[in-house]
N, C-alpha and C positions, 0 to 999 in steps of 0.2 A: 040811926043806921049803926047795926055793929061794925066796930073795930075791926073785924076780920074781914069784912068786904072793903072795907074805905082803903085796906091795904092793899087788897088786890088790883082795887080799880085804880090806885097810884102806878101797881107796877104793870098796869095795862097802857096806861098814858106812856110812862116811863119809856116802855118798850114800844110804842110806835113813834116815840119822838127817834130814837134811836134807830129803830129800821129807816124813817124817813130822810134823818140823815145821813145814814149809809147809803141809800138810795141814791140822795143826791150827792154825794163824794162819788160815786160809781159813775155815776151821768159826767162829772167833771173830769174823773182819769181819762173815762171813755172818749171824750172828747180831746182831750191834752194828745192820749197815745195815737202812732199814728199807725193809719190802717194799711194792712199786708199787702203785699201786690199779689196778684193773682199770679198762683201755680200753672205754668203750661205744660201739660205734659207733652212732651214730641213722641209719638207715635214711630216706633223702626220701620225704615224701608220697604215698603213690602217687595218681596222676592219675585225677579221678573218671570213672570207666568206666558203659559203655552202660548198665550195670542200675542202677548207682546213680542214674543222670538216670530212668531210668525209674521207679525208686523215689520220687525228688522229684517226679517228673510225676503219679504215683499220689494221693502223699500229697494234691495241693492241689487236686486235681481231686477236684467237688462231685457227692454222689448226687442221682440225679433225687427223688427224694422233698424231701433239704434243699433242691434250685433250687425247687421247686414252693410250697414254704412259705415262701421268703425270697420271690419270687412274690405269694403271699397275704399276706404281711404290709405287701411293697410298697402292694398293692391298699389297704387296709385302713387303711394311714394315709393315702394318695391320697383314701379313701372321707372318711377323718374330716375331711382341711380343706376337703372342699367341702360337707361338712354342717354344717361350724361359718360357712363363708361364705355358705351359703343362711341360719342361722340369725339371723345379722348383719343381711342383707338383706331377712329377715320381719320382723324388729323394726323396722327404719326403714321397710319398706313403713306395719308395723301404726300407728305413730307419727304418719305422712305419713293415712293413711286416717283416723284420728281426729281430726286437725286439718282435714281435710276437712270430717268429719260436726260440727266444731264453727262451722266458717265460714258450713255451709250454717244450720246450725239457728238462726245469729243473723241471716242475711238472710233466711231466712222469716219471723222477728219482726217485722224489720225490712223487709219487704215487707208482712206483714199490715198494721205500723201505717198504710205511706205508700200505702197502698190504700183501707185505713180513712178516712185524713184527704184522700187523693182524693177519693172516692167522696162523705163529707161535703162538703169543697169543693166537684164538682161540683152535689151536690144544692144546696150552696147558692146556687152561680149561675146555677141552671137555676129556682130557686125563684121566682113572682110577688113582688113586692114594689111597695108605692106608691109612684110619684117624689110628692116635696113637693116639687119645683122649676118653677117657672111653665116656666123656659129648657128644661128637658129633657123635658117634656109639648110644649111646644108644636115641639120638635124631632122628637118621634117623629110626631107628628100629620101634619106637614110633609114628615118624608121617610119616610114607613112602607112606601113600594112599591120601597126599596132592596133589593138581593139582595146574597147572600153572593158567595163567590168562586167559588161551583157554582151560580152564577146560581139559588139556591132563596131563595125569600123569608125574609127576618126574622122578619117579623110578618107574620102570615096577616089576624088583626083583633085590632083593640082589646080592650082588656078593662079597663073602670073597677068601681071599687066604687063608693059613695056620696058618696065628696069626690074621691079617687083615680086616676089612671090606673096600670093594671097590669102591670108588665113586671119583666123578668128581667136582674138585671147581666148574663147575657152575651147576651142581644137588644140592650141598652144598648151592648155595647162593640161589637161586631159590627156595630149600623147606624153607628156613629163612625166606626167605622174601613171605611164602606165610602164612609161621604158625604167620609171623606178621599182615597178611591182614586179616584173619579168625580170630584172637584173636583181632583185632581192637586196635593194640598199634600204629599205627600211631597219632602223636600229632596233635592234632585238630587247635590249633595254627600256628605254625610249622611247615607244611607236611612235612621238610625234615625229622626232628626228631624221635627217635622212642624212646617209653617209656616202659624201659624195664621192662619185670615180672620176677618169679625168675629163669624159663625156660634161657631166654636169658642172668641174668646174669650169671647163671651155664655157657653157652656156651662164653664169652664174659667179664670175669671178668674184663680187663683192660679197657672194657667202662664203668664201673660203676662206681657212684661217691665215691670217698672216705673221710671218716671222719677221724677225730683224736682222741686222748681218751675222748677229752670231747666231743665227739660229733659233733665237728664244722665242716661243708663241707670245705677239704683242695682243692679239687677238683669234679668239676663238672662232670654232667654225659654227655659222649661223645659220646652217641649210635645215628648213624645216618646211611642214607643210602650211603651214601659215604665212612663210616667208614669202615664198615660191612666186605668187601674184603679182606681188612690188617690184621683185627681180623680173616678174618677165615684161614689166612696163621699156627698159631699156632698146628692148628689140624692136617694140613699134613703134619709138622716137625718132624721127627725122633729125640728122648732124646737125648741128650747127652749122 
């Protein structure tokens, strides 16, 4: 064989000795190195589409039946605070209307007694009674044909018992106080006052003022029309 093939077919052996062991050094990296973990790709969001808004529209949107009973329930607690606030407002009305009926039932009492003790009072001084006073007999005597303030007479006539003339504290105050209107003692200052002449204080001594030896007023004069009633108690007292 020539020389020029024997060389070739050396660098033929040559060279698959070489690729084989590249081969197998390849198989041994391949194996040593260690294998990649797989790539994921994530995929973005996809953008929420017509049916899905329509979905969410769906979900939140209420049947006519729940609106109707969320409705009635409304109503229903609307109904209960106006019936706890009417019930509020019966009790203070009913509270209010019993202090009422308790106000009135104590001035009816309280009107029977002071009717009571009117109607006594009047009868008492509409009552005859004997003056013991010479001053206050011989006053009625004197001025009996005075009239009241509706020009109707006082004393129509006398009327004595056996020692007695007989009249009425209020004929008594009545013709006083008319012999003061017709004699013009009423105090021009003062209306309450009355200023007494010697008439009145013949009838009335203890409203009249009193001095002392020398003369000095120890006490002022008391004659008024409020007074007048008290003063005329002395005239239907019986003496000692």
């Amino acid at each position: 064989m020539p020389s020029g093939t024997a060389s070739v077919s050396k660098k033929s052996v040559s060279s698959s000795k070489t690729s084989k062991k590249d081969a197998s050094q390849s198989e041994v990296v391949a194996e040593v190195a260690p294998t990649p973990a797989p790539v994921v790709e994530t995929a973005p969001a996809p953008a929420p589409t017509e049916a899905t808004a329509e979905t969410a529209v769906d979900s939140s949107e209420v049947s006519p039946l729940q609106a109707e009973t969320l409705a009635l329930l409304e109503m229903a607690h609307s109904c209960q605070n106006t019936l706890q606030a009417l019930i509020k407002k019966a009790r203070s009305t009913l509270s209010n209307i019993k202090k009422l009926e308790r106000d009135v039932k104590r001035l009816e009492k309280k009107g029977k007694r002071g009717s009571t003790r009117a109607s006594n009072g009047n009868k008492g001084l509409q009552q005859l009674k004997p003056v013991y006073t010479a001053e206050m007999k011989s006053f009625f005597e004197a001025h009996k044909d005075l009239t009241d303030n509706d020009n109707a007479p006082i004393v129509e006539n006398l009327t004595y018992d056996s020692d007695h003339l007989l009249v009425s504290r209020k004929q008594a105050l009545k013709l006083v106080t008319s012999y003061i209107r017709s004699h013009k003692l009423q105090d021009a200052t003062n209306k309450r006052k009355i200023n007494m002449d010697a008439t009145l204080q013949s009838l009335f001594p203890e409203l009249c003022a009193v001095k002392d030896k020398k003369g000095k007023v120890v006490q002022e004069e008391n004659c008024f029309y409020n007074t007048l009633m008290k003063a005329l108690s002395r005239h239907f007292t019986a003496p000692a």
